[in-house]
C-alpha positions, 0 to 999 in steps of 0.5 A: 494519527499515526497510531491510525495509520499503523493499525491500518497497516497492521490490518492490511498486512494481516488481511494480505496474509489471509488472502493470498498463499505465500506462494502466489506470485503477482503477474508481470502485467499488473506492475505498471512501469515496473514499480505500481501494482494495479489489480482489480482481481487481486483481493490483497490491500498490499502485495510484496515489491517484485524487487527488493524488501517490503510492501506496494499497495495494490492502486486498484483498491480506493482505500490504498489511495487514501493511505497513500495520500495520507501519507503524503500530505500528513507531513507536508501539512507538518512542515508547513505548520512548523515553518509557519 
Protein backbone atom coordinates (compact mmCIF):
# COMPACT_ATOMS: atom_id res chain seq x y z
CA UNK A 1 0.00 0.00 0.00
CA UNK A 2 2.38 2.21 0.65
CA UNK A 3 4.52 1.83 -2.32
CA UNK A 4 0.88 2.55 -4.40
CA UNK A 5 0.69 5.50 -2.69
CA UNK A 6 4.46 6.65 -3.08
CA UNK A 7 4.29 6.21 -6.82
CA UNK A 8 1.31 8.04 -7.04
CA UNK A 9 2.84 10.69 -5.41
CA UNK A 10 5.95 10.42 -7.65
CA UNK A 11 3.47 10.72 -10.68
CA UNK A 12 1.51 13.74 -9.33
CA UNK A 13 4.86 15.40 -8.42
CA UNK A 14 6.00 14.70 -12.01
CA UNK A 15 2.78 15.45 -13.91
CA UNK A 16 2.76 19.23 -11.49
CA UNK A 17 6.19 19.82 -12.96
CA UNK A 18 4.92 19.32 -16.63
CA UNK A 19 1.93 21.28 -16.09
CA UNK A 20 2.48 24.48 -14.54
CA UNK A 21 5.84 26.89 -15.10
CA UNK A 22 7.87 27.39 -11.86
CA UNK A 23 7.12 30.69 -12.29
CA UNK A 24 3.57 30.63 -11.89
CA UNK A 25 2.06 31.65 -8.55
CA UNK A 26 -1.44 30.15 -7.55
CA UNK A 27 -4.04 33.17 -7.00
CA UNK A 28 -4.77 34.31 -3.34
CA UNK A 29 -8.62 33.33 -3.96
CA UNK A 30 -8.35 29.91 -4.59
CA UNK A 31 -6.73 29.22 -1.07
CA UNK A 32 -9.68 28.82 1.04
CA UNK A 33 -9.05 29.70 4.70
CA UNK A 34 -5.84 30.17 3.97
CA UNK A 35 -4.63 26.65 3.91
CA UNK A 36 -6.86 24.44 0.93
CA UNK A 37 -6.31 24.94 -2.37
CA UNK A 38 -9.39 24.92 -4.68
CA UNK A 39 -8.85 25.27 -8.55
CA UNK A 40 -10.96 23.95 -11.30
CA UNK A 41 -8.73 25.74 -13.55
CA UNK A 42 -5.80 24.68 -12.45
CA UNK A 43 -4.70 21.60 -14.35
CA UNK A 44 -1.88 20.36 -11.33
CA UNK A 45 -2.95 17.31 -9.07
CA UNK A 46 -0.50 19.36 -6.37
CA UNK A 47 0.67 23.01 -6.14
CA UNK A 48 3.31 24.17 -3.65
CA UNK A 49 2.11 25.49 0.02
CA UNK A 50 1.80 29.47 -0.39
CA UNK A 51 3.93 29.32 3.32
CA UNK A 52 6.33 27.06 4.22
CA UNK A 53 7.86 23.75 2.43
CA UNK A 54 6.07 20.97 0.62
CA UNK A 55 3.07 20.39 -1.19
CA UNK A 56 -1.46 20.95 -1.01
CA UNK A 57 -3.53 18.89 -3.22
CA UNK A 58 -5.37 20.95 -5.48
CA UNK A 59 -9.32 19.82 -3.68
CA UNK A 60 -11.00 20.42 -6.95
CA UNK A 61 -9.80 17.36 -8.58
CA UNK A 62 -11.72 13.99 -7.43
CA UNK A 63 -8.22 11.95 -7.32
CA UNK A 64 -6.62 14.33 -4.29
CA UNK A 65 -9.62 13.22 -2.52
CA UNK A 66 -9.10 9.74 -2.66
CA UNK A 67 -5.19 10.32 -1.77
CA UNK A 68 -6.18 12.18 0.86
CA UNK A 69 -8.75 9.86 2.37
CA UNK A 70 -6.26 7.09 1.96
CA UNK A 71 -4.32 8.99 3.75
CA UNK A 72 -6.34 9.33 6.35
CA UNK A 73 -7.95 6.20 7.08
CA UNK A 74 -5.15 3.78 5.83
CA UNK A 75 -3.61 4.40 9.55
CA UNK A 76 -6.83 4.51 11.51
CA UNK A 77 -7.79 1.09 9.98
CA UNK A 78 -3.96 -0.07 11.38
CA UNK A 79 -4.45 1.00 14.68
CA UNK A 80 -7.53 -0.46 14.97
CA UNK A 81 -6.33 -3.61 13.91
CA UNK A 82 -3.25 -3.38 16.37
CA UNK A 83 -5.50 -2.48 19.13
CA UNK A 84 -7.85 -5.26 18.48
Amino acid sequence: MLGILTAIFIWAMRKTRQLRDRTETTPDECWKLGQFYYNPQDPALLVERRFGLGYSPNFAKPLSWIVVTVLVIVPIIVLAAAAS
